[in-house]
N, C-alpha and C positions, 0 to 999 in steps of 0.2 A: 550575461543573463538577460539581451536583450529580447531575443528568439525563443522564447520557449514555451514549449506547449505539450501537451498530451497524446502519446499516437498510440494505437493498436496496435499489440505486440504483432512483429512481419521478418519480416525477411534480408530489409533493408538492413536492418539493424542489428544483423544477425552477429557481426564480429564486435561492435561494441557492446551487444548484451553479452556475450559470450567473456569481457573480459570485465565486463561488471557481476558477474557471479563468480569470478577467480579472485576480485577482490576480498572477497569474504570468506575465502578458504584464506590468503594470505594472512588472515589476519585471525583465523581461526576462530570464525564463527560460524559454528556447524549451523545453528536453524535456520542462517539466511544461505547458507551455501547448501545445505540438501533441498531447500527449496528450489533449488534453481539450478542444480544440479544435472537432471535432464534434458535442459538445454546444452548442456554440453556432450549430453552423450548421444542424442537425437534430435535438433532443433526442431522439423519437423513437426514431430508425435508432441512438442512441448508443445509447437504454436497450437496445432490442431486440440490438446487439452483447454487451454487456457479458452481457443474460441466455442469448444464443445460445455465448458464452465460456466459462461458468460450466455450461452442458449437453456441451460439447466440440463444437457447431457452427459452421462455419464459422471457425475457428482461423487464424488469418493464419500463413503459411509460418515453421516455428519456435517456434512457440508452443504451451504449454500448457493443459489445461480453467484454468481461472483464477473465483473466485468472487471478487467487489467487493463492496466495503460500504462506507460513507461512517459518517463519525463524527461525530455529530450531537449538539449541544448547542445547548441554548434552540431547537430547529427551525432552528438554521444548520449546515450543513456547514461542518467546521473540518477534516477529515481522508479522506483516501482512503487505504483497503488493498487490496491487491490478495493472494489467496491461492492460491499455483498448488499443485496439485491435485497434482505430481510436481516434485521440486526440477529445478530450472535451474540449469546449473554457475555460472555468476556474477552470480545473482539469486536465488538458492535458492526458499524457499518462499512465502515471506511481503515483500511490501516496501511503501511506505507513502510519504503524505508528506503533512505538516503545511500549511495555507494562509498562508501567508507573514504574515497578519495577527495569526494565533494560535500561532506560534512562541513557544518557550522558557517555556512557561505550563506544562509539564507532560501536554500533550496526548500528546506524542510516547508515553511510557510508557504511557498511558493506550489508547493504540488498540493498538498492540501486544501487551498485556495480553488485550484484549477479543478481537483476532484468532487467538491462542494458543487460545482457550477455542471458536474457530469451528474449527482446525483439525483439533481432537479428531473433532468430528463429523462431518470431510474423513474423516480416519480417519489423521492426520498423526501420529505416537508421538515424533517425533526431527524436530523445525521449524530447517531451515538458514533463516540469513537471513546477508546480505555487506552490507559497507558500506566506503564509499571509505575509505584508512585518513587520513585531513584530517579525514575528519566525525566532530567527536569530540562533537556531539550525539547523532547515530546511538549512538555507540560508548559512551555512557553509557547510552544506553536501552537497547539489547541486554544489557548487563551487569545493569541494574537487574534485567532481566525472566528476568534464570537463565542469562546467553549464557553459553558456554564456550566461548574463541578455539580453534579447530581449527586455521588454518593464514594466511598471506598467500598469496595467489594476484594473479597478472596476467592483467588481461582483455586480451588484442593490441587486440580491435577499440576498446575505450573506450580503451587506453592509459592505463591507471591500476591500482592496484595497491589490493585490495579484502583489508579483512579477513575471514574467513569463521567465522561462528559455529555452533552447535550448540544448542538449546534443547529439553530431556526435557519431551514436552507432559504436562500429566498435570491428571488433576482434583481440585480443590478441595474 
């Protein structure tokens, strides 16, 4: 974990994202694996989404500009963030998630960390981020990284009950 850092989703890294979104079918997590899904059926049209996201084109009904970065260590993707450009009420600003292989290694802090330092230049001062209140890895990592619980909130649609944090972005 000496090497790591944040890149724009490309090309380069097309076979190790390609078998970091197979991890998540193995393990039969459909919301990260439809997410990512695309990638494997057309890398292309996926990059060009993600870069057309991240300019506020073509924005699927509901959705935010959104900037992606993959968190890359030794040239393997271990991590996806997603950074929405205006918070979302029960997804706030920032949300993430670890490759099911590289779990509990300390990743988790590690990209969240480096996406805090990517929001500044969103232009993000005050990073919400929510997490189901069961994920008490989330909820270690949010705290490690500055979080300051604001409130419990209920999502109706997910049916689940999300803690909602606060994070003062600021530079180092």
């Amino acid at each position: 974990m000496k090497n790591l850092f944040l890149a724009e989703p490309n090309k380069q890294y097309q076979k190790s994202f390609e078998n970091y979104a197979l991890t998540y079918r193995k393990i039969n997590d459909e919301h990260y694996f439809n997410k990512y899904k695309k990638a494997l059926e057309n890398f292309q049209d996926y990059l060009n989404d993600l870069h057309n996201y991240s300019k506020g084109s073509d924005l699927p009904q509901g959705e935010v500009v959104t900037s992606t970065f993959w968190l890359i260590d030794e040239k393997e993707v271990v991590g996806v963030v997603r950074i929405r450009h205006q918070e979302k009420k029960y997804s706030g600003h920032i949300g993430y998630d670890i490759s099911p292989d590289y779990r509990n290694r300390g990743y988790g802090s590690q990209i969240l960390k480096l996406s805090l330092e990517k929001a500044i230049n969103i232009g993000i001062k005050e990073a919400v981020l929510t997490c189901n209140i069961d994920n008490m890895g989330s909820k270690k990592i949010i705290e490690k990284n500055n979080g300051r619980l604001l409130e419990t909130v209920f999502d109706e649609e997910k049916n689940e009950y999300l803690y909602k944090y606060s994070i003062t972005v600021t530079t180092n």
